[in-house]
VMD Tcl script that draws the C-alpha trace (Angstrom):
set ca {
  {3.67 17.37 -4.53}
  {6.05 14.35 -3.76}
  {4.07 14.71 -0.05}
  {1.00 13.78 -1.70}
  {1.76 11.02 -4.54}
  {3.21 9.87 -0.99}
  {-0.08 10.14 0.86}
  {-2.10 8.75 -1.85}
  {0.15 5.47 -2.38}
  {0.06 5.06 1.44}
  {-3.73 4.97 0.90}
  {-4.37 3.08 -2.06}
  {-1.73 0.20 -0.28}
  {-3.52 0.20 3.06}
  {-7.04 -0.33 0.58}
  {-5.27 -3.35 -1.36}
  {-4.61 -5.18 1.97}
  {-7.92 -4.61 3.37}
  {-9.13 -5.93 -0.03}
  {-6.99 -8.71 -0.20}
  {-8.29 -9.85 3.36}
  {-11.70 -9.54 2.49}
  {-11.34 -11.52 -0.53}
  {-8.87 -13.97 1.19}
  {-11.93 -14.79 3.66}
  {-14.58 -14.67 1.14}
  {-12.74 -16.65 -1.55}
  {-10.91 -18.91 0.26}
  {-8.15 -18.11 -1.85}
  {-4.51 -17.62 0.58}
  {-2.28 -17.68 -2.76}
  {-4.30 -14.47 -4.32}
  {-4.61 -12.81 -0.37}
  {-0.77 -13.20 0.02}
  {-0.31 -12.00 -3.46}
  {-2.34 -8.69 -3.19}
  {-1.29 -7.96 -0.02}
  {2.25 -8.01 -0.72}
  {1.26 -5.45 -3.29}
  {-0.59 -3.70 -0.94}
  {2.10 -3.27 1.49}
  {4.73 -2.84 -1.12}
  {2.72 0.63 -1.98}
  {2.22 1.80 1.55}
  {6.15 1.21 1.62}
  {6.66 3.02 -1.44}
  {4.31 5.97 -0.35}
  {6.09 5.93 3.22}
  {9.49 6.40 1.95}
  {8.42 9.06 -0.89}
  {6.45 11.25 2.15}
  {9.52 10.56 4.67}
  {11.73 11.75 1.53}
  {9.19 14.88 1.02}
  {9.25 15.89 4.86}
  {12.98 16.21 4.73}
  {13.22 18.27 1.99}
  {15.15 15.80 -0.08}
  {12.17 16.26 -3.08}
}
mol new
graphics top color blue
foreach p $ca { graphics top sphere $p radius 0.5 }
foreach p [lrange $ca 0 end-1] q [lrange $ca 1 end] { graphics top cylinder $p $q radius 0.2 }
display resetview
């Protein structure tokens, strides 16, 4: 299960960025682009380590 809370955080992190781009360009906004993309990757880190974690049987 672990494998998959992994997977999903991975996704919904990699979505914020793309997000956070798009409305960076549209917006002309760097200080709310920086700021949800930082969350973003933060959550594909999170999910990363959590899967890694799952693979090795540690979870």
């Amino acid at each position: 299960m672990r494998f998959y809370a992994g997977k999903l955080l991975e996704l919904v992190g990699i979505l914020l960025v793309g997000v956070a781009l798009l409305y960076g360009i549209a917006q002309d906004s760097m200080k709310l682009e920086l700021y949800l993309g930082g969350i973003g990757g933060g959550l594909f880190v999170l999910g990363w380590w959590s899967e890694g974690r799952a693979r090795a049987g540690d979870g």
